[in-house]
Every structure is written in structure tokens, then in C-alpha cells.
C-alpha positions in Angstrom: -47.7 -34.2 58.5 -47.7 -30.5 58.3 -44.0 -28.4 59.6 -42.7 -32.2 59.6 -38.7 -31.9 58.7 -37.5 -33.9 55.6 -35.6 -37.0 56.5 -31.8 -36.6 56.8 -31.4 -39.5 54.1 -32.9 -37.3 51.9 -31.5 -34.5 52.5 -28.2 -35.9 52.8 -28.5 -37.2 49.1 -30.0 -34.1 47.7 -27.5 -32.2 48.8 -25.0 -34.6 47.3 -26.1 -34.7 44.2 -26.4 -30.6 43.7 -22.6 -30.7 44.8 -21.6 -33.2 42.0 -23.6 -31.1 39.4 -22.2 -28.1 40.9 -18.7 -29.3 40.5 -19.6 -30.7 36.6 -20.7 -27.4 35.7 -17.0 -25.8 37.2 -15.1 -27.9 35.7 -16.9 -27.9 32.5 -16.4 -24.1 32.3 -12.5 -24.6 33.3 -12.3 -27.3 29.9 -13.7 -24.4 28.2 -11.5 -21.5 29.2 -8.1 -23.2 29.9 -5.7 -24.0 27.1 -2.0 -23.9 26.4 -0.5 -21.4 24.1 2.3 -23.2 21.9 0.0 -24.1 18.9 -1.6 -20.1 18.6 -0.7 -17.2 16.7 -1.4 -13.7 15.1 -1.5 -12.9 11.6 -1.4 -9.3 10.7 -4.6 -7.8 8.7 -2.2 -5.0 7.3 -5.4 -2.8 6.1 -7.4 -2.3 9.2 -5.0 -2.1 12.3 -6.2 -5.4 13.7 -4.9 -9.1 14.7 -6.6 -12.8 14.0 -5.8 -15.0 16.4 -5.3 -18.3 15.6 -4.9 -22.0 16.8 -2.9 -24.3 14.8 -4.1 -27.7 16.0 -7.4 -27.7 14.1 -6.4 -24.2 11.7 -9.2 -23.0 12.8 -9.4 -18.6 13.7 -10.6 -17.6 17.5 -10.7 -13.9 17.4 -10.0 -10.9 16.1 -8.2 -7.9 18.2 -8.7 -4.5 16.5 -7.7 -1.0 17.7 -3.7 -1.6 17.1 -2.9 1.3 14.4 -0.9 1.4 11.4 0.3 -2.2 10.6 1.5 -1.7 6.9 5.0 -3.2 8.3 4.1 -4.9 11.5 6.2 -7.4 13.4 5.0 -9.7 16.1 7.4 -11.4 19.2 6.0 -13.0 22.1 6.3 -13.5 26.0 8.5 -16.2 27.1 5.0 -18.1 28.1 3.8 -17.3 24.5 0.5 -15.6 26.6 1.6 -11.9 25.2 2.0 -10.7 21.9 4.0 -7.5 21.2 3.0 -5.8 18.3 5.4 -3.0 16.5 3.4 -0.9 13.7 4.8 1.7 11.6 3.2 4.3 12.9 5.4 3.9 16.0 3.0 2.0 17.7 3.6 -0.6 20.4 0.9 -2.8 21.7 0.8 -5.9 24.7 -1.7 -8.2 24.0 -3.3 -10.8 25.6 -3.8 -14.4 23.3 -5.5 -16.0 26.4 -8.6 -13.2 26.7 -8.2 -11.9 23.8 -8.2 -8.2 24.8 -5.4 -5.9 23.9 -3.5 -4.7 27.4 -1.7 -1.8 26.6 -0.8 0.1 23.3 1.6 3.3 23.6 2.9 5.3 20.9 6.6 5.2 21.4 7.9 7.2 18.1 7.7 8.3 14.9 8.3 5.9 12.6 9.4 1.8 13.4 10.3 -1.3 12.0 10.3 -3.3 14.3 11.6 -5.2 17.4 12.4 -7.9 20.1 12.7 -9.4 23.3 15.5 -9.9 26.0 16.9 -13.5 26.9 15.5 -12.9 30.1 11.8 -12.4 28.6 11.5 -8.9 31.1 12.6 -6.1 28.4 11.1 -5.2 24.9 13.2 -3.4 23.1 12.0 -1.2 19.8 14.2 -0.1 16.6 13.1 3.4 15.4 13.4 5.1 11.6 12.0 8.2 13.5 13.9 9.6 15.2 16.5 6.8 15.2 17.7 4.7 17.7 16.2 1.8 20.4 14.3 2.2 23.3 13.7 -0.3 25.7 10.5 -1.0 27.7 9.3 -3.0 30.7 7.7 -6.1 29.4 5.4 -6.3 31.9 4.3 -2.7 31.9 5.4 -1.0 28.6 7.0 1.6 30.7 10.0 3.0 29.1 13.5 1.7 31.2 16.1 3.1 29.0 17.3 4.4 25.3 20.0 4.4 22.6 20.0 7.0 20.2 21.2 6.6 16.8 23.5 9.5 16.3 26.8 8.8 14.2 27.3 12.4 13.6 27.2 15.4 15.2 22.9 16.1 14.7 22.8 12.8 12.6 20.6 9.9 13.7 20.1 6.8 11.6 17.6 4.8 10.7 17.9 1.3 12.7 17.5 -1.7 11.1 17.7 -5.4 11.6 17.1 -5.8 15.6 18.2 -9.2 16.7 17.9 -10.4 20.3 21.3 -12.1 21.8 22.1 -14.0 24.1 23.2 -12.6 27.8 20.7 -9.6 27.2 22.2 -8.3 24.3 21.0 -6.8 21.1 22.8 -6.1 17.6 21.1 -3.7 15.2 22.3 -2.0 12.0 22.7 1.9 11.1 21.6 2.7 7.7 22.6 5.8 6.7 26.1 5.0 9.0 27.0 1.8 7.7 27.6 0.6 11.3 26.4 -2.3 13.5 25.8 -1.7 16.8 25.8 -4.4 19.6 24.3 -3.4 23.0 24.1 -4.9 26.1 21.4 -4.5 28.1 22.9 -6.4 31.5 22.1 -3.1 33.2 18.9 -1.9 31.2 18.9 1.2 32.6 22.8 1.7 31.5 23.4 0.2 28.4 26.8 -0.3 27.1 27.2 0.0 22.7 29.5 -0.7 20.9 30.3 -0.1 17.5 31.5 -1.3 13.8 32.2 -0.4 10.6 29.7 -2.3 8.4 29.7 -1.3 4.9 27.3 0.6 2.6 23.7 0.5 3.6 23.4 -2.2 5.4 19.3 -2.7 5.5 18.5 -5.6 7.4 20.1 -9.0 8.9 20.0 -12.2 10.9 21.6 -14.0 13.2 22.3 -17.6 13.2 20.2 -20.3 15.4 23.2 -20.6 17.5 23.1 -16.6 18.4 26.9 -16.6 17.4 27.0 -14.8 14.2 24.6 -11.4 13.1 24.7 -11.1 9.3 23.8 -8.1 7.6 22.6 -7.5 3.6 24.5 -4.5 2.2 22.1 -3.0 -0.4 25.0 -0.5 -0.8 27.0 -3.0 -2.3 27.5 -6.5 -3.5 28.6 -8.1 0.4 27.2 -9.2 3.3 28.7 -8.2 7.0 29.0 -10.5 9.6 30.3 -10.2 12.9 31.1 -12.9 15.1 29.6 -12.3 18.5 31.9 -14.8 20.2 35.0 -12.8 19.3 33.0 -9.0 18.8 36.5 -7.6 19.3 37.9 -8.9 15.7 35.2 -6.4 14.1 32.8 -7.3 11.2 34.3 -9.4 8.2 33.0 -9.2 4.9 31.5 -12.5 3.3 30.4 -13.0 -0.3 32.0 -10.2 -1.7 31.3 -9.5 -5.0 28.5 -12.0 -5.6 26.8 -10.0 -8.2 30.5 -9.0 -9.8 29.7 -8.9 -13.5 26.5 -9.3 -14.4 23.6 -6.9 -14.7 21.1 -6.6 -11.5 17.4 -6.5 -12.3 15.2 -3.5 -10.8 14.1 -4.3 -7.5 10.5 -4.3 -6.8 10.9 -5.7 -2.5 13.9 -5.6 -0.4 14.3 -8.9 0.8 13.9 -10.0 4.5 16.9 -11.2 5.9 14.8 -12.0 9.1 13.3 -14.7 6.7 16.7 -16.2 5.9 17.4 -19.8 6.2 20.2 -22.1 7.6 19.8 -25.9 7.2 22.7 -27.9 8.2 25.9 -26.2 7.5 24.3 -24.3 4.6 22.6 -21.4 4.4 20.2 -20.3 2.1 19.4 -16.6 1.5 18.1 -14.2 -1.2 19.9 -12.2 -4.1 18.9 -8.8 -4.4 17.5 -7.9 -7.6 18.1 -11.8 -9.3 16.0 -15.0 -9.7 18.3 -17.1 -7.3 19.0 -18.0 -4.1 22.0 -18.1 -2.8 24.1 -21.3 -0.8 27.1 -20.3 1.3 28.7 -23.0 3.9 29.2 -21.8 7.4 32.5 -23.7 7.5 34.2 -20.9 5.6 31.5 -18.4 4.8 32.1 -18.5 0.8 29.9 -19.5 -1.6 28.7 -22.7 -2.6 26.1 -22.5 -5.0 23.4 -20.1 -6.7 19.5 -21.5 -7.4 17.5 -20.4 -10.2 14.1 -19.7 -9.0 11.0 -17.9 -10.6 11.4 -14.2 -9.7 13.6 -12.2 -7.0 13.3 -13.7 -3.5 11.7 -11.6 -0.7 11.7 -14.4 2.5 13.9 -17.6 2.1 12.2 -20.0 5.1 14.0 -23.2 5.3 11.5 -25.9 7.4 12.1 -26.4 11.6 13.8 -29.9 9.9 16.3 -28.4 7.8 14.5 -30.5 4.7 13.3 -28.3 2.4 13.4 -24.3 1.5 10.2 -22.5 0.7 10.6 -18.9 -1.1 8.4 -16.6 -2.2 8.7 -13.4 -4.5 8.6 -9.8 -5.2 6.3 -8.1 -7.8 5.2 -9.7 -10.9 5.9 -13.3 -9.5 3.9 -12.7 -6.2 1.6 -15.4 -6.6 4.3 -18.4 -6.3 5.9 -20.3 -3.9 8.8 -22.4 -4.6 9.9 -25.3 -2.6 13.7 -26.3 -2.3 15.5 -29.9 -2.0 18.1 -29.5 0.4 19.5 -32.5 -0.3 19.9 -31.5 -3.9 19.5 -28.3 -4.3 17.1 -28.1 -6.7 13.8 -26.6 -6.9 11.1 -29.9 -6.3 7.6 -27.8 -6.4 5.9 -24.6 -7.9 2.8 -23.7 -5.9 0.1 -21.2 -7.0 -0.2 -19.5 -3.9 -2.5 -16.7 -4.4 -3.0 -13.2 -5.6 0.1 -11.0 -3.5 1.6 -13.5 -1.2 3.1 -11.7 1.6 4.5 -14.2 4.6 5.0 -18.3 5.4 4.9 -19.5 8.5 5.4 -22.9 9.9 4.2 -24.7 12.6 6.0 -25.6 15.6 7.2 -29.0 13.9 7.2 -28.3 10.5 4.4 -30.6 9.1 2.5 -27.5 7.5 3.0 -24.0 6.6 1.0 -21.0 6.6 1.0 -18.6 3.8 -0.7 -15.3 3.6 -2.0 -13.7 0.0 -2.6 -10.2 0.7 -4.9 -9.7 -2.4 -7.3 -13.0 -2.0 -7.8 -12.3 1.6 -7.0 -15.7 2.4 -4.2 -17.6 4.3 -3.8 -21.5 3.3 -2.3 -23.6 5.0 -0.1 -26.7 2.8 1.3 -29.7 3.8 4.8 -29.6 3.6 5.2 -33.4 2.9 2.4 -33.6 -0.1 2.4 -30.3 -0.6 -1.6 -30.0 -0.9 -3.5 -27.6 0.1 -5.1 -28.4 3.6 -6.8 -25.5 4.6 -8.2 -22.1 3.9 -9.1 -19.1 6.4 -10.6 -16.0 5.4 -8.4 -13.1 6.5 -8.7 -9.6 5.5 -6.0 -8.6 4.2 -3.2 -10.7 5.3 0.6 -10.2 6.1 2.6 -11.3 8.9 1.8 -14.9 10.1 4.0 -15.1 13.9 3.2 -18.0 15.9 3.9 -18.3 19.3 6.8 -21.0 19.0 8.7 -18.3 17.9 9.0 -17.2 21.8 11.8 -20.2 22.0 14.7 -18.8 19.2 16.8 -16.6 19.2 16.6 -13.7 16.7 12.7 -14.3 16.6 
């Protein structure tokens, strides 16, 4: 009958069923768009100022994230919640952005010239080491606004270069002077007052570590034939030298790559770490800091990456033996596995538990991912130019 009204059971159930299709289609678009953070990453496409974003899970690539400068010597942290990704380029570049959209958030130019940098304990300050003009500043994490800086001068109208940034415990950060042969530990308690202090390091020192633990910051001497470490539970007995001499009598080889001591390894009591200008890699106990043993390997070592286990010891090499990748026993010390890696490879990166590790050749434009039990080769992406491979886990260590 005409302008009769539609029954309230039908109604009723109409309406019902548009609700539960209406609530499908949400939730369906939630699965799609929500996800957790701890199995991406970034790896640096050195030749066109851009970011691929990566998951780890299924190695598959998400996105690409252009527009970030000069990233010829780029280095990656992350936000405590591994959502952010801080990127340091060489062109003084610092850029916040955001794995989740996939959108960079904010990029500054903060100096000249950098190398790098880190994050506070407390995941609220980023804090930048400078060539040019040298020194630290220190930015709101949130914002990228600058809170505070530490100038480099050692001399009257003398700044130095500053290398090897290490996040500490209790918002503190130790960095080396080149050109001063000092380390410098600041604490950043009070960002917008920092308190240094200083040491006598040695010659050159030109980059460094610091132990899981965050108790000892070791820097390379390039200067000479030592490593410097000082002990930052006792700061006040001053840097002691360790391995001195280890080269003592025999003729260095040119060297074509300084090697990263960010990229140095301690499994067990042992730890592992690269000669400069010689086919080995160096053992020295952390019970006494002297040296244990030296490992022939195929060329000089640039990154010496020991596994999230402690098992093994992957290294790879300078210029002409770029296209390897040795794999170390731990248990024996011997080289186990020689891997054709591809044309110029530039990083490894392992996942969160160490089953597989990611290694970038520059000159293939292709990172491959390996097992690290069976060593074969589980996976290829197609990156342009690859370098830095930083996954999120890395928000978690110290040093990182």
C-alpha cells in the first residue's frame, strides 16, 4: 500500500546488518594500517639522498623516503618506540622521520660537515658530532629544536673534528677529538648546561666503541699502534692504553678504509676488532685488556659484527677485497666460511635475533639477506645504491 512504513523487523535487521559490514570494513582498514615497529629498518641509498624502508619478517621493502641530502656517510638511530628515525648526513643534515607514514617530519641543516650521532638514555635528546665547525649540539627529539652545544675548541681558535659519539648511560655522551687527541665525556643531566670533561687520549684517535655494558669507551688511535680506553665507572683514573704496540715490528699495508670501530664486536669475554692496514682481526680478553690472539682473514677489515648470540664473527673488507665476507668461529677462532657477497659491500646488519643478516653491495645495487646458520643466500632486494643497513632494534643498546 502506497506511503505504508516498512516493518520494524525489517528495518531492525537492515540496519543491523549495515552496522556489522560497517564495523568489517573499520576494522579491516585498522589490520591494514596498524603494525609494530621492531622487525623495520632503513637502509641508506648513499647516491640519491633517500631511505628504503624495510620489514624484516617477510624481507620484503615498503617505501622509499627521498628528500634527505647528502648521505655519502650517513648514520641512522631510532626513537625509543623505534617509530622515528634520525638521520645524520654529511652535508650536516639532520632529518626526523616517520617509519609508521612514511613521510619525513622534519630535516634542518645543523652544520657544516657531520659524522654522525645519537640518542640520550632517556630517548628526549639527539645529540649530533660535527667536523664543521667542531663540536656537539644537542636537539629536542621531539622537535629538532636546538637545547644546547659543546664546542670543540682545545686551543685558543682551535676546534676539532669530533669523532666516535657513543650514548651512556645517565644521559651522558663520550666523543673523541681528532686533531686534540682527547676524549671528551659530557653529561647532559641538565641539557641545557652540560658539564665536559676531559682526557688525554693519544694520537688521532678516529673513532670508538663502547662496550654492551656502557662501562668502557674504546677508541682506535690511527696516530699510533694503541687503543684508548677509559673506564666510565671510575672516569677519574683517566684513559689507559691497551694493546700497545700491536703492529710493533712489522710493516703496515696502505690503507684503502678506516675501519669502523662502531662495527666492533664483543662475544663473551672476547672481543673482536679490526687491524688497521693488516689482513687480521684482532682477540683481546676483557679480563685484562691484552691480547689474545690475531686472525688471518682475506684483506684489511672495515666492520667486525659479531652475531646478537655471540656465535660467530662476520667481517667484511676494504678495497680490492670488497666483494667478501668472512664468517668467524668463536669457539675456535678460525675463519669457517668465505662468501661472495657482491660487487663493493658496504654494511651487515642483523636481525633482532640473529637468524639472518643483511648485507649491502654498493656496486650491484642489491642487499641480500643470508642465513647465518647455513649460510645461503635467502633473499635479494633491489636497492640503489646501498650503504647503511640500521634496524630499529638498535633503539634497545647502548652505543647504537
Amino acid at each position: 500500500m502506497a506511503g505504508e512504513l516498512p516493518s520494524p523487523e525489517l528495518g531492525y535487521s537492515t540496519m543491523k546488518a549495515l552496522m556489522t559490514l560497517s564495523l568489517l570494513v573499520v576494522l579491516s582498514g585498522c589490520a591494514n594500517s596498524l603494525r609494530g615497529t621492531n622487525d623495520l629498518g632503513l637502509i641508506v641509498e648513499r647516491a640519491t639522498g633517500s631511505v628504503a624502508l624495510v620489514e624484516t619478517s617477510h624481507r620484503s621493502r615498503l617505501a622509499r623516503i627521498e628528500g634527505l641530502g647528502d648521505l655519502s656517510h650517513a648514520h641512522i638511530t631510532y626513537s625509543r618506540d623505534g617509530r622515528y628515525g634520525y638521520i645524520f648526513g654529511r652535508d650536516g643534515g639532520l632529518s626526523k622521520v616517520d617509519l609508521i607514514k612514511q613521510v619525513v617530519v622534519r630535516r634542518i641543516i645543523q652544520s657544516g660537515n657531520a659524522i654522525g650521532g645519537a640518542i640520550s638514555q632517556d630517548g628526549k635528546l639527539i645529540v649530533v658530532q660535527n667536523y664543521e665547525p667542531g663540536g656537539i649540539k644537542v636537539f629536542d627529539a621531539k622537535t629538532l629544536e636546538l637545547v644546547s652545544e659543546v664546542p670543540s675548541y682545545y686551543a685558543p681558535d682551535k676546534r676539532a673534528k669530533v669523532v666516535g659519539l657513543a650514548d651512556l648511560p645517565n644521559q651522558q655522551f663520550a666523543y673523541s677529538l681528532f686533531e686534540a687527541g682527547e676524549i671528551w665525556l659530557t653529561d647532559l643531566s641538565d641539557p641545557l648546561r652540560p658539564t665536559t670533561r676531559r682526557f688525554a687520549a693519544g694520537s688521532q684517535p678516529y673513532d670508538a666503541m663502547v662496550t654492551p655494558d656502557g662501562r668502557y669507551y674504546i677508541a682506535g688511535l690511527f696516530g699510533e699502534d694503541a687503543l684508548a680506553m677509559l673506564d666510565l665507572w671510575k672516569p677519574e683514573n683517566g684513559v689507559r692504553k691497551i694493546l700497545p704496540g700491536y703492529g710493533k715490528g712489522e710493516t703496515a699495508l696502505p690503507v684503502y678504509k678506516m675501519p669502523h670501530l662502531r662495527g666492533w664486536s664483543q662475544a663473551g669475554q672476547d672481543l673482536f676488532l679490526p687491524a688497521i692496514g693488516r689482513h687480521e682481526v684482532l682477540v683481546a680478553s676483557t679480563l685484562d685488556w691484552q691480547e689474545k690472539t690475531r686472525i688471518p682473514v682475506q684483506g684489511q677489515p672495515v666492520f667486525v659484527m659479531a652475531q646478537p648470540d655471540g656465535r660467530q664473527v662476520w667481517v667484511n673488507f676494504a678495497f680490492p677485497d670488497n666483494d667478501k665476507v668472512q664468517v668467524i668461529d668463536v669457539a675456535t677462532l678460525e675463519v669457517i666460511r668465505t662468501l661472495d657477497a657482491g660487487k663493493a659491500v658496504l654494511h651487515m646488519e642483523f636481525t633482532p635475533r640473529g637468524e639472518a643478516v643483511w648485507i649491502s653491495a654498493r656496486d650491484d645495487n642489491r642487499v641480500s639477506v643470508y642465513d647465518t646458520r647455513s649460510f645461503k643466500r635467502l633473499d635479494s632486494l633491489e636497492i640503489q645504491q646501498p650503504s647503511g643497513v640500521f634496524f630499529t632494534h638498535r633503539s634497545g643498546r647502548i652505543g647504537f
